[in-house]
C-alpha positions as CSV (number, residue, x, y, z in Angstrom):
1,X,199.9,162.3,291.4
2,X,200.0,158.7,290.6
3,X,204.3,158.5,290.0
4,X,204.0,160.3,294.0
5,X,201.9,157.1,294.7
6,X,204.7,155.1,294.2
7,X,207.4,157.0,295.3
8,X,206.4,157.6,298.9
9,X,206.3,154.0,299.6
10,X,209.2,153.3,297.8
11,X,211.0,155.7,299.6
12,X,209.2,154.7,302.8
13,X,211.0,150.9,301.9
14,X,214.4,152.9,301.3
15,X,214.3,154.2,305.4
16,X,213.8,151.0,306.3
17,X,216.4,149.3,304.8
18,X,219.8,148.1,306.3
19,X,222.5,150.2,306.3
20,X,226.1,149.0,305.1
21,X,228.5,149.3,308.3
22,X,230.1,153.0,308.0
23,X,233.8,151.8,306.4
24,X,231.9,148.9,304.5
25,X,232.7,150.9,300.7
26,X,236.5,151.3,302.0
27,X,236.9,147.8,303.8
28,X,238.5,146.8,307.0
29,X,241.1,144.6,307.8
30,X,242.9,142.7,304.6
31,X,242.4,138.9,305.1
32,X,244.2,136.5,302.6
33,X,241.5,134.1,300.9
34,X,242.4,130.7,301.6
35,X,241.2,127.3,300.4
36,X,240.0,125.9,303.8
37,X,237.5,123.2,304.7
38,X,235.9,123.1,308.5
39,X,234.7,119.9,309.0
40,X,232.2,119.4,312.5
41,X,230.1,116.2,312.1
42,X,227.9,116.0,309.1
43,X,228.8,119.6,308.4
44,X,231.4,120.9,306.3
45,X,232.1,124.4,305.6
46,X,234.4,125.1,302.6
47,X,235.8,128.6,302.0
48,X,237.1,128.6,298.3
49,X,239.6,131.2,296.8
50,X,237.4,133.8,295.3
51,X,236.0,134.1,298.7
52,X,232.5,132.0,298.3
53,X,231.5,130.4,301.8
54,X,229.8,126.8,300.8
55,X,228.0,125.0,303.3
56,X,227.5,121.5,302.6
57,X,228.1,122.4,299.7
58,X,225.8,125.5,299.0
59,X,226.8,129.0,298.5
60,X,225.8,130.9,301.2
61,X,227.8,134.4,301.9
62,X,230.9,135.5,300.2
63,X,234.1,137.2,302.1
64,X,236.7,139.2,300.6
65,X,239.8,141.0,300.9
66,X,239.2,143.8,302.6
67,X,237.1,142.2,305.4
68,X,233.8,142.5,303.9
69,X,231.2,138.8,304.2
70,X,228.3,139.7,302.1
71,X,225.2,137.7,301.1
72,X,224.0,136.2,297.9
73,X,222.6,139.1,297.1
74,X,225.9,141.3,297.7
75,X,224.3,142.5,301.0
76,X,226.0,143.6,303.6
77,X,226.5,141.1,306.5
78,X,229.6,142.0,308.7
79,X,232.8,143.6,308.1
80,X,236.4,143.1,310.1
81,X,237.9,146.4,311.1
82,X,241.5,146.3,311.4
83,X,240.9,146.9,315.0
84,X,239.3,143.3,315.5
85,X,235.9,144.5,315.6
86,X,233.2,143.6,313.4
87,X,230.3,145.3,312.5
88,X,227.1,144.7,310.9
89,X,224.5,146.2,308.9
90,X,223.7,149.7,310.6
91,X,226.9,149.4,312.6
92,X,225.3,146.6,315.0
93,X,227.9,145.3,316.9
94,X,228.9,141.4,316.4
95,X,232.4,141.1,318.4
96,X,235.3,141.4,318.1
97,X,237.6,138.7,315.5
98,X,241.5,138.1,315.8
99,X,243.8,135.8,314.4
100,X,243.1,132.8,317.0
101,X,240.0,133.9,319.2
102,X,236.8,135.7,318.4
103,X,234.3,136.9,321.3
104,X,230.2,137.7,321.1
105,X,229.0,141.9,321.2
106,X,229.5,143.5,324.5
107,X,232.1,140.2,325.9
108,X,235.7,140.3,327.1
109,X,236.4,136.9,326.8
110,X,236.7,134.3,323.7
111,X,234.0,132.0,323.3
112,X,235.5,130.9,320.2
113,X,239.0,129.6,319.6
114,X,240.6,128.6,315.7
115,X,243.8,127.1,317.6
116,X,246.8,126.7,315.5
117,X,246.8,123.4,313.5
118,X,242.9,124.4,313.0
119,X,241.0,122.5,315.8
120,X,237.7,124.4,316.6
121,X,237.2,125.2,320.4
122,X,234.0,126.6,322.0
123,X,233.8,127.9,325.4
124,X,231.0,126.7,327.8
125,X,229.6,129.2,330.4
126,X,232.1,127.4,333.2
127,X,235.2,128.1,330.8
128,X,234.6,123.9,329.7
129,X,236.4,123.6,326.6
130,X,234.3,121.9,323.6
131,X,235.6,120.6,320.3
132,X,233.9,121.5,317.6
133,X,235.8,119.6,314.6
134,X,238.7,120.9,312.5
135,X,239.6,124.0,309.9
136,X,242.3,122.9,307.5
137,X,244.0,124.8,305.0
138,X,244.1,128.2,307.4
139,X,247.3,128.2,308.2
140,X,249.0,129.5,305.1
141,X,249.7,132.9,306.7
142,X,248.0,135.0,310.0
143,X,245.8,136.5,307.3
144,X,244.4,133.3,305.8
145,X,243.8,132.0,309.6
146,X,242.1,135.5,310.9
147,X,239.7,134.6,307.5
148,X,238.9,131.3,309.0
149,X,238.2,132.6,312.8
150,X,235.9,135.4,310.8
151,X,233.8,132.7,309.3
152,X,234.1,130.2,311.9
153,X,232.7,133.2,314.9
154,X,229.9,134.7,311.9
155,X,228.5,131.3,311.1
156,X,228.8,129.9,314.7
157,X,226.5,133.1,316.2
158,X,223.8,131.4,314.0
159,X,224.6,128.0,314.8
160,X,221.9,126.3,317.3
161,X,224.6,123.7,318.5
162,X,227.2,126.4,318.8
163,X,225.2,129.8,320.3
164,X,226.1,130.4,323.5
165,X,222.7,131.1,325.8
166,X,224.3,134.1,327.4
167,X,224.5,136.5,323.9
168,X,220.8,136.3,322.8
169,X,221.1,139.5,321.6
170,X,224.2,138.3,319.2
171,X,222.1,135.9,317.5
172,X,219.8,138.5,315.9
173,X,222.3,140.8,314.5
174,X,223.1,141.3,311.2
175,X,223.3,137.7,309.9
176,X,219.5,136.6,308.8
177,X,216.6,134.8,310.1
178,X,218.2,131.7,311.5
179,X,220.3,128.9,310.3
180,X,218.7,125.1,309.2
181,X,221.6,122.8,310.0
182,X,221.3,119.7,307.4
183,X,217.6,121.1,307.0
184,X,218.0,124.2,304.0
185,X,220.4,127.2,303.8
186,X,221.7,129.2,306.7
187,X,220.1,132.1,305.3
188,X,216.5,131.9,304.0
């Protein structure tokens, strides 16, 4: 009676658990790891070649060949189709990533641009064009640059000085509980 006790609610904590995104075990779209450093103010963002995301410095997700970003914990967080779309856990949708643009769930156009020679361009509600600093090192190959727009459109849906009002919804998908720019980790 007593090993019952604990395996109801353990079992109870299993149904309430993510779920990977469905292709998450055979990957999605193969990205090429590069060494690349985003730089936007006081922040920089580092992506180093075994695929560990720093932020100022700090480990905070992982990405990986075949399209998969993944927490500290190995968690699922998102994963790049080859179609462009990315997925989160429990097949949440989180937009849709190409080589260049990247645009929130449920959008037609790009509110995020990775333009060649790395500049960082957000798109205000009125189609304004905002710079938001510079990726460097992407450019190696379309692969390496897709990687960069990848991390540059997952970390910018949690980003308070980069969400765009409009997506609400985008901001509570799949990526944590919030992001503390200069203040902690982007996922507590």
């Amino acid at each position: 009676m007593r090993r019952l006790a604990l395996v109801v609610p353990l079992s109870l904590l299993a149904a309430c658990a993510a779920t990977p995104p469905a292709n998450w075990v055979r990957g999605g779209a193969l990205l090429d790891i590069p060494r690349a450093r985003w730089a936007l103010a006081d922040l920089t963002i580092d992506i180093m070649p075994d695929g560990k995301i720093l932020v100022n410095g700090e480990h905070q997700l992982s990405v990986d060949r075949g399209g998969r970003v993944f927490g500290l914990e190995a968690e699922p967080v998102a994963l790049l189709e080859p179609d462009g779309r990315v997925t989160g856990p429990n097949d949440d949708p989180l937009g849709q990533v190409g080589v260049l643009h990247a645009s929130l769930p449920r959008q037609a156009n790009a509110w995020i641009t990775v333009a060649e020679g790395g500049a960082v361009i957000r798109y205000a509600e009125d189609g304004e064009r905002e710079p938001l600093g510079t990726w460097m090192g992407c450019e190696a190959t379309a692969r390496a640059h897709q990687a960069c727009t990848l991390v540059t459109h997952l970390l910018g849906m949690r980003m308070d000085k980069l969400a765009r009002p409009r997506a609400p919804d985008a901001l509570q998908m799949g990526l944590g509980n919030g992001l503390g720019l200069g203040t902690g980790s982007l996922f507590p």
